[in-house]
N, C-alpha and C positions, 0 to 999 in steps of 0.2 A: 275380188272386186277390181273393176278395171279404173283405173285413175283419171281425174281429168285435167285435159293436156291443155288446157288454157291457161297459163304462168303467166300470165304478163309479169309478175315481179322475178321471175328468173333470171339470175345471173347467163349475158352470155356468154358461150361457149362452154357449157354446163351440160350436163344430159341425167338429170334424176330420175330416167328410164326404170321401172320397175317390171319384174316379171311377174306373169298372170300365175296366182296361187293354181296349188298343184290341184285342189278340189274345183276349180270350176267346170262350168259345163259346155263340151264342144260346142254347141250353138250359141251361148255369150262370146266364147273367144272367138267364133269365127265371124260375129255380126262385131266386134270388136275391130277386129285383122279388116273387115270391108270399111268399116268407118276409117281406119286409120288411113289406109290405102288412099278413099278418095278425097281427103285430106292432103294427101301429098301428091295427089296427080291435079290437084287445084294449084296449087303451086306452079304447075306450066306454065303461068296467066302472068306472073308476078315477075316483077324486073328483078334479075339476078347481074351487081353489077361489075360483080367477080365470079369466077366458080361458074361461070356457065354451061360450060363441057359438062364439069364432071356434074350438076346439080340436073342437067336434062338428061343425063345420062339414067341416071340413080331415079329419076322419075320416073322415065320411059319405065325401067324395070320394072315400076311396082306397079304401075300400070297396067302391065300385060299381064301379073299375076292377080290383081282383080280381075279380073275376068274367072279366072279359077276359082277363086273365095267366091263370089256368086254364084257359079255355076255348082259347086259345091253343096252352097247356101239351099240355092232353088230346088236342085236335087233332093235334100235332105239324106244328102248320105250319111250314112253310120261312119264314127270316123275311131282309129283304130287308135290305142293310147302312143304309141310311134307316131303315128301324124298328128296325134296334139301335142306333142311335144317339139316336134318339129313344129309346128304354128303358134307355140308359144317362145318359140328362138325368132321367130319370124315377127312375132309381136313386139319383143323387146327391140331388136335392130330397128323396125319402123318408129318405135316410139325416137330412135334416137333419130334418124332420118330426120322428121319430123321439125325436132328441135333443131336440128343443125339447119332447115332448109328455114325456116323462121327466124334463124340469127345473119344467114345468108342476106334477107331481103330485109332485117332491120331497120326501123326510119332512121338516118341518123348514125346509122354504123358502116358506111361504104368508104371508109377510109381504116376502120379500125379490120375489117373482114379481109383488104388487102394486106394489111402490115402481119394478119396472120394468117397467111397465104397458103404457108408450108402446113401450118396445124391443122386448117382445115381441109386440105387436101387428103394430110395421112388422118381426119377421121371419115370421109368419104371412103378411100380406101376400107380401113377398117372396116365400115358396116357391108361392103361392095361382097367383102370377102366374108362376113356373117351369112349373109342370104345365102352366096354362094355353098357355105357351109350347111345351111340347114336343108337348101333344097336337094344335096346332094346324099343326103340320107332319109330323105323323103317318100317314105312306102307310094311310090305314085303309082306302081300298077296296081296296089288295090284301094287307090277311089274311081270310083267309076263314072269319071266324065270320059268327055267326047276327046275324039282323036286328036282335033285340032286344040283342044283346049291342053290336052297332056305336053304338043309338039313346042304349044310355047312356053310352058313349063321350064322343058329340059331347053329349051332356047337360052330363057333366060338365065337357067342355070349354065349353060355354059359362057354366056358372055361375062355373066360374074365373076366365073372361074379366069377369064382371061382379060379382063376389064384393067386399059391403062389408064392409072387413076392419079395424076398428076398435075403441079399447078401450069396454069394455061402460059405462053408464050407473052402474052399480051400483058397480063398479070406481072408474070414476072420484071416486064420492062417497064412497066408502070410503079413496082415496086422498088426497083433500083433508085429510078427519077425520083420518089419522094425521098430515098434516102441522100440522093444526090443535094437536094435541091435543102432539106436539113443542115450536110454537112458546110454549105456555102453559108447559109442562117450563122453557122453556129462560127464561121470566119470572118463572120462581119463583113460579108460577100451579098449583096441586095442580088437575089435571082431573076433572071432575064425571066419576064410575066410568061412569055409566051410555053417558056416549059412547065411552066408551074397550070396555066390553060391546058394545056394535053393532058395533061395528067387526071382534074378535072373532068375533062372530056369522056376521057377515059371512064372512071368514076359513075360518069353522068350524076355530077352536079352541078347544075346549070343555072343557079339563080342565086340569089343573095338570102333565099327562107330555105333553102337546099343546105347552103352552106353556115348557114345557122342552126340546122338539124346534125348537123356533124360538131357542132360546139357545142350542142346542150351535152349529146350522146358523149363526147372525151369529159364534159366537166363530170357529169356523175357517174361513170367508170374515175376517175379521181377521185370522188369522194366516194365509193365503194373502198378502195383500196386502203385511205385512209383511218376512216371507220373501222375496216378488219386489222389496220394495224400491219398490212401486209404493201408497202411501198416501193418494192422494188422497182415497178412498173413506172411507176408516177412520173418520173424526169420524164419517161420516153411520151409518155403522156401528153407531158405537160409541152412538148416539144410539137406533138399533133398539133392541140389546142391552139398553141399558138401560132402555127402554120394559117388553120382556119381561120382563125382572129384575122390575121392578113388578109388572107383570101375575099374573107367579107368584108373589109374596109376597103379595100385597093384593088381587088380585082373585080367585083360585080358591085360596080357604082352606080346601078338601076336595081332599085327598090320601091317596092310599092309599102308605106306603113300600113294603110289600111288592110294588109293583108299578114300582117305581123298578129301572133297571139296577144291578146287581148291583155295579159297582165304586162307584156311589153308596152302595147299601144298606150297606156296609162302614165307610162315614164317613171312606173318605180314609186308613184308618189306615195311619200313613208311620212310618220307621224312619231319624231326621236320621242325620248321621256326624259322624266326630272330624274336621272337616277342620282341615289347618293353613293358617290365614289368614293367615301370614306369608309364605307363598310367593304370595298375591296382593299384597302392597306392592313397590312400587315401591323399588327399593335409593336411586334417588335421594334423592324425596321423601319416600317414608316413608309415604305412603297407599295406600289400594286402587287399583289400574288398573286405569282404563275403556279403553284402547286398547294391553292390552301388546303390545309389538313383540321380534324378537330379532336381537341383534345378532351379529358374525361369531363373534365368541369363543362365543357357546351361551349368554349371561347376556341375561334379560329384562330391561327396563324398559319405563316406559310412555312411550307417544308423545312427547309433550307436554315430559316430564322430556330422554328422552335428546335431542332436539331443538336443546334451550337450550343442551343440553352442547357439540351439534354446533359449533350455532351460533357456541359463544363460543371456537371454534380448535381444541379438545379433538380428539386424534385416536386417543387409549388409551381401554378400556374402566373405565368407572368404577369396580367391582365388584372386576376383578384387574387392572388396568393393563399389561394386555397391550395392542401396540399394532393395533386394528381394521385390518384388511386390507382392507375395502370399508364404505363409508356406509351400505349397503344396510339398511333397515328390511325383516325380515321378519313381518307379521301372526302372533300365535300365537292362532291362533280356537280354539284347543281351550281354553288357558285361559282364555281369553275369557266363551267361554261357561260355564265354570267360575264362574266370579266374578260374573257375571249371575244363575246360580243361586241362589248364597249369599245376594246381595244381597235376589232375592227371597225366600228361604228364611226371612233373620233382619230382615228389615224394615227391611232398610239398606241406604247406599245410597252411592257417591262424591262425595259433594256439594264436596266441598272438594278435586276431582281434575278439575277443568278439567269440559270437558263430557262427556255422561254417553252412553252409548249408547242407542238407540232403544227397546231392548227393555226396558233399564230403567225409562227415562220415561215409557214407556207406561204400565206398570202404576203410575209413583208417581202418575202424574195424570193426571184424567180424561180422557176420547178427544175430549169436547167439553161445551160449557156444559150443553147438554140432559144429557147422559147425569152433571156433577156435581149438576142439583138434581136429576132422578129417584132416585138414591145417597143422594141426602140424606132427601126423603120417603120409600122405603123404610126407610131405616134407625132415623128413628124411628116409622114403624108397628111394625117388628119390634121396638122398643124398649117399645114400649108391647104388644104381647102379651106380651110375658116375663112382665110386670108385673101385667096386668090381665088377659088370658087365662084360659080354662080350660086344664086339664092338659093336652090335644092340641094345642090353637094353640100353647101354648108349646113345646112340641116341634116344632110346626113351623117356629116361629119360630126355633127353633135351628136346625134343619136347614137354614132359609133362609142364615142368616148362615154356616155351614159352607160352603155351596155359596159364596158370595158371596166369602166370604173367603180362598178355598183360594189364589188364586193374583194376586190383586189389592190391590195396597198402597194405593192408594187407597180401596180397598171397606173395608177393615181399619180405616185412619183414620175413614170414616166412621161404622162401625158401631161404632167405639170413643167416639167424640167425644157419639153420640147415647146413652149411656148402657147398653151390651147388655150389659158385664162383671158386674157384680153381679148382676144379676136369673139371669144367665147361672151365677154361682156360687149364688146362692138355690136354682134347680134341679138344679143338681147334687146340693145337700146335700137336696134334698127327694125327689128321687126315688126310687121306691119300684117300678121296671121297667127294668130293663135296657138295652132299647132309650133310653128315655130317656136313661136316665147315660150310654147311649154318644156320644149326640149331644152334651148339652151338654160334655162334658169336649173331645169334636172339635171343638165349634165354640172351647172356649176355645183349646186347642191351636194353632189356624189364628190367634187376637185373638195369642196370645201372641208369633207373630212380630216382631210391629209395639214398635218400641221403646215407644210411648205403651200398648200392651197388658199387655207388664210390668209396667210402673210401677201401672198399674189395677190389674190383678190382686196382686200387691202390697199397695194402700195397703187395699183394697178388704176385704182378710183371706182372697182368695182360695186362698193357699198352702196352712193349715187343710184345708181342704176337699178339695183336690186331693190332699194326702197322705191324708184320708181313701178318696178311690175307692184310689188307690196300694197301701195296704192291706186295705182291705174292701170293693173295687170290685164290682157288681153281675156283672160279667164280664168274663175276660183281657182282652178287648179293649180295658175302660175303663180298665184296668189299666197295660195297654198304651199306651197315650196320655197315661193321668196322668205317666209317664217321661218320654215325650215332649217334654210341657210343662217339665217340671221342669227341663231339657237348655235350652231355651230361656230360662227363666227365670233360671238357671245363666250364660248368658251375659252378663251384667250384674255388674260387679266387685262390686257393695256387696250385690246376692243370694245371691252364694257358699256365703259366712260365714253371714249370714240362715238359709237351708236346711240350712245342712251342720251348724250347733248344732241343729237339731232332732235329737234324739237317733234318731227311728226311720226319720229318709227310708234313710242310706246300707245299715241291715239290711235293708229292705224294697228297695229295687234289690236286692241282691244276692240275696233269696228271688227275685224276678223273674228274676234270671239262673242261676238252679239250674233252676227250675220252667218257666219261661214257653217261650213256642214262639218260632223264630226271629227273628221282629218284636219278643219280649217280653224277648226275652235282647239284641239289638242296640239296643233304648232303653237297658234299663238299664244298659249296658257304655257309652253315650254319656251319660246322665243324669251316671255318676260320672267321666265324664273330665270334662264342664264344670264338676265341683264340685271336681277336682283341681287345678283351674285355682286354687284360691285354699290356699297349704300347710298353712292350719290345718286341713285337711280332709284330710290324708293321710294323718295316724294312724288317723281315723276310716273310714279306706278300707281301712288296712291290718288293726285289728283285727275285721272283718268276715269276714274270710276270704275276701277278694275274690280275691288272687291264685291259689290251686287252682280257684276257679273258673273264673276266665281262660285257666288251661296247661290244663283238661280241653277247654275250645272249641278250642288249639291244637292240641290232639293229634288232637280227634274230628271237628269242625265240617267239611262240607265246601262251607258257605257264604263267598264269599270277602271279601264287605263286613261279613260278623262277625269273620271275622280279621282284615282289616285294623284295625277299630276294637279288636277288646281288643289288640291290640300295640299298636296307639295307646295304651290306658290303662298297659299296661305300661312302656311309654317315660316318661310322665309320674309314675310310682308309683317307678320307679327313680331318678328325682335327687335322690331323698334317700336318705342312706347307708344309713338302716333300710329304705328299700325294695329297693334294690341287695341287702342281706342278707337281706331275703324273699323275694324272688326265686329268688335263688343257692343258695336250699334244695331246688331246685325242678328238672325238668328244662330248663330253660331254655336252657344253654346248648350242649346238643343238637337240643332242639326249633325254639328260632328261626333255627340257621341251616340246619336244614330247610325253613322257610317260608321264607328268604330265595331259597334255591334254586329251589323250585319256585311259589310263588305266581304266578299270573298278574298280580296286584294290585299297580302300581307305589307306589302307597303303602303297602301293604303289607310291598312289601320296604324302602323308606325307613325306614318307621316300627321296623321291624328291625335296621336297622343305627345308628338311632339307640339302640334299647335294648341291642345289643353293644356300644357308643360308652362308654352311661355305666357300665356294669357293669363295662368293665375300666377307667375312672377313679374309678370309687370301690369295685370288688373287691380291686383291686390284682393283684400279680404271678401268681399261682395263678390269676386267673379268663382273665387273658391267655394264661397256658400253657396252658391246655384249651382254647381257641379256636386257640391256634399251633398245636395236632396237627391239627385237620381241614383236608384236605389241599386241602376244594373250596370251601372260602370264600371266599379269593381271589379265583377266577374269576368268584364271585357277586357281588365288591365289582368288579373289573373293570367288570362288564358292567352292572353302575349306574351306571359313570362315562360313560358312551355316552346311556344312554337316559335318567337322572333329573334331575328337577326340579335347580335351583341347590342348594336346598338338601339334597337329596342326595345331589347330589355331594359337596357340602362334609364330609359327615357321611363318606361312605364314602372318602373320601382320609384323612380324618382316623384314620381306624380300621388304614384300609393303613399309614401312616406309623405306629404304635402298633404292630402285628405285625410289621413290620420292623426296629423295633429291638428290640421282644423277641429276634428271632433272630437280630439282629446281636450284641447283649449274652449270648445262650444261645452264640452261637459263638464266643466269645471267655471262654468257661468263667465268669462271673458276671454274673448277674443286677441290672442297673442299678436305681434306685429312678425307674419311667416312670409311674410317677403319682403324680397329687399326694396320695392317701388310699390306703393301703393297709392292707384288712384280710384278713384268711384264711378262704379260702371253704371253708363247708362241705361235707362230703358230700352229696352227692344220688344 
């Protein structure tokens, strides 16, 4: 069976060429070999923006031997087992052809197809001298085409035979210059534009979505590399990347957005969550893990910690002292990569947790020396348009730093260090267009990850300003990210307090969370759990009328990461006893063990059985007894104890143990006093 050659996910410069099985039948392989053929003489059509010699060369060729496979075809000549075989050497070379000529015109890869200049050269060669190989054992005098048709045959067998197949003149000089134009990057040498344009030119990439097709294309050749575990590449990589990065800030400073992809055009707008970061510390040591592992009993720690424990004779489980059944470390990659997440999410990072995993060091620090001062010259170009720009550069300039910053704690540092925050707030409070405000308030959003980004924005007087888009934002969207920030900002102990005395941040999330569309309701339900985080802020949460609006997402929402986060809020608005009693006015304790039941949402259901936990210890007897009649909570808190995080287990045994002696104490005809606060719940 002949394969089919449409891989979009094909690694380049790859060729999983397969030869046609020895049982096929001359007429498949040769309607085969015609397809392949003009497949690769469409190729003519296509900008090659290297490789052009030798890629119209290698075309030309195959071109003149379609003619033969059709005329072949049409004939219906008998064809003899020597000339299927020779047409099946012929096959496999085209398929690679094929592939090579497709990685050639790549969207996205006219920089990386240069830097491998030489490779793709000697695989042109390569195949030049395949063809040449099979045509030259080719029983051609006995198919019986026409004269003309044999002449170009043996033509093109011989220009194969003698076909110089090497990289172009022009190539080569253009390949120098990027290397040039690197080693000055990497001297803290800023290269005169005009050679870095030729080069460019050369290239033909001639626009600022051009030169954004060459950034996508190095970022995920980096994260291929990564992923396989196989990085040698990566510095030099990361050295392109960060050439383009320049290129698109400083050298092509016309840009049209509206012509930007779509998930760009949007600015990123992201919707954090209430996670709990306590279930990434290490019960040991008490910091985040970089390598948790699990042990027999079902309780995590991180490598390193339980290690030492091993090490020093320990053969009980630290956590519940139960005693381990086997040594055995199991890898837990799921929270793993959890915790990789967060880190890059809030600008932070395990440093004080032994060594750090790959994927986080990657982004705290640069890929290589070149690509840390390219970062740096970018950074204060785009610092200095904020500043001195007109109204469009500056918004590009945000836009730059958005893109820059979305997913890079290093780029973040940089464009923090080089002064973007203030100019960055400047434009917020000055704009007077939407789009505008939507960018700058994204790009602070993306600064404000980074710990040294808070602090800026902060000293800076940024918060002002952010709470003005917050309430009189140009559009939801800006809206919607000023929450965002806030949530960020919020995570900083000494910003809590800060934020939460301005009198109109916590009414304004809350209009956010009545009004706003799913993204606008899931900031503002995370902006006020970061601010719940400090209790002088609970009041102010609670006389807001935040909770009916929390039970109406529980009742209606059938988003499952907005109900996980407002039970998250609700869990944290319940440990204070006037919360437990705003609540308890509420249908709560019908509703949440509804979601406890059915949510898909492991945290979800955690975060539920944490807000039943504190409600019957600070509801007291009565909130117990209406949770004792539902007959299927139980089996909900069972079936937590199997699949949940440590600390939800802990929560959901804790709750089991608490209903069981309710109805140990109910069956023995009086009610023990099982909590330590008892007040009487009201109607709902």
């Amino acid at each position: 069976m002949i394969q089919n050659f449409d891989q979009t996910d094909r690694r380049i410069l790859t060729f999983p060429a397969v030869h046609p099985c020895e049982a096929i039948s001359p007429a498949t392989l040769l309607n085969s070999l015609i397809s392949l053929s003009q497949n690769i003489y469409n190729y003519q059509s296509k900008l090659f923006a290297t490789q052009r010699k030798n890629a119209r060369q290698t075309i030309r060729q195959i071109s003149l031997l379609l003619l033969f496979f059709e005329e072949t075809r049409d004939r219906r000549l008998a064809l003899s087992d020597s000339a299927v075989l020779c047409f099946s050497e012929l096959h496999l070379a085209f398929q690679k052809v094929q592939f090579l000529l497709e990685d050639c015109t790549r969207e996205g890869a006219k920089l990386w197809i240069l830097i491998k200049s030489q490779i793709v050269s000697t695989q042109f060669r390569a195949l030049i001298r395949a063809i040449a190989t099979a045509l030259d054992v080719l029983p051609l005098s006995l198919i019986d085409v026409g004269g003309e048709v044999k002449e170009l045959v043996e033509l093109v067998g011989k220009q194969a035979r003698n076909a110089k197949v090497e990289v172009d003149p022009e190539d080569e000089w253009a390949l120098k210059q990027v290397f040039s134009i690197l080693d000055h990057f990497e001297k803290g040498i800023e290269p005169d534009s005009s050679f870095i344009k030729r080069v460019l030119d050369h290239l033909e990439i001639r626009n600022w979505n051009d030169c954004n097709k060459e950034i996508k294309f190095l970022e995920e050749q980096i994260g291929f590399r990564c992923s396989d575990c196989n990085e040698r590449e990566v510095p030099f990589l990361s050295s392109l990347l960060g050439l383009m990065s320049y290129c698109r800030g400083v050298i092509f400073e016309t840009w049209n957005h509206r012509n930007n992809d779509k998930s760009d055009a949007r600015h990123g707008i992201e919707a954090p969550s209430c996670i709990n970061t306590e279930d990434f510390r290490c019960p040991i040591s008490l910091e985040l893990m970089t390598d948790p592992v699990t042990v027999s009993t079902g309780q995590t720690y991180d490598r390193s910690s339980i290690q030492r424990w091993l090490k020093a004779g320990n053969m009980t489980c630290p956590k519940t002292g139960e005693r381990l059944t086997s040594t055995e470390l199991v890898s837990n990659t799921t929270l793993r990569k959890l915790i990789q997440q967060f880190c890059t999410d809030v600008g932070n990072c395990a440093s004080n947790s032994g060594s750090q995993s790959r994927d986080i060091a990657r982004t705290i620090s640069p890929g290589s020396p070149a690509a840390a001062e390219e970062m740096k010259f970018l950074s204060r170009f785009l610092a200095r348009r904020l500043v001195f720009g007109s109204r469009e550069q500056k918004t590009k300039a945000a836009y730059e730093i958005r893109l820059l910053a979305k997913s890079n704690i290093f780029n973040r540092s940089c464009l923090i260090e080089a002064g973007t925050i203030l100019p960055l707030i400047n434009l917020l409070s000055s704009s007077f267009e939407h789009y505008a405000q939507e960018i700058a308030i994204s790009a602070l959003l993306k600064l404000s990850k980074h710990t040294c980004g808070k602090k800026e924005i902060i000293e800076s007087g940024g918060l002002q300003s952010i709470l003005a888009v917050l309430q009189r934002g140009l559009s939801l969207e800006a809206k919607q990210m000023a929450a965002a920030t806030i949530f960020y900002l919020a995570s900083v102990k000494a910003y809590r307090k800060l934020i939460g005395e301005t009198p109109e941040v916590v009414p304004t999330l809350v209009e956010l969370i009545k009004d706003g569309t799913t993204s606008g309701k899931k900031n503002g339900v995370v902006a006020i759990f970061g601010l719940l985080l400090h209790s002088g802020n609970h009041q102010r949460v609670l006389a807001s009328g935040t909770i009916p609006l929390l039970m109406d997402i529980l009742s209606s929402s059938d988003n499952d990461e907005l109900v996980a986060d407002s039970v998250a809020v609700l869990a944290a608005i319940a440990e204070s006893v006037d919360g437990t009693l705003a609540i308890l006015q509420t249908s709560a304790l019908s509703t949440i063990p509804r979601i406890l039941q059915s949510s898909p949402s492991r945290a979800a259901r955690e975060y539920c059985v944490t807000v039943l936990l504190t409600l019957c210890k600070n509801g007291g007897a009565e909130a117990i007894a209406i949770l004792a009649k539902d007959h299927s909570l139980m089996s909900s808190l069972y079936s937590l104890l199997t699949d949940g995080t440590p600390h939800g287990i802990s929560k959901a045994r804790a709750l089991i143990k608490t209903l069981h002696r309710f109805h140990e104490t109910s069956s023995s005809g009086r009610i023990a006093s099982v909590t330590p606060c008892e007040r009487p719940v009201h109607a709902w």
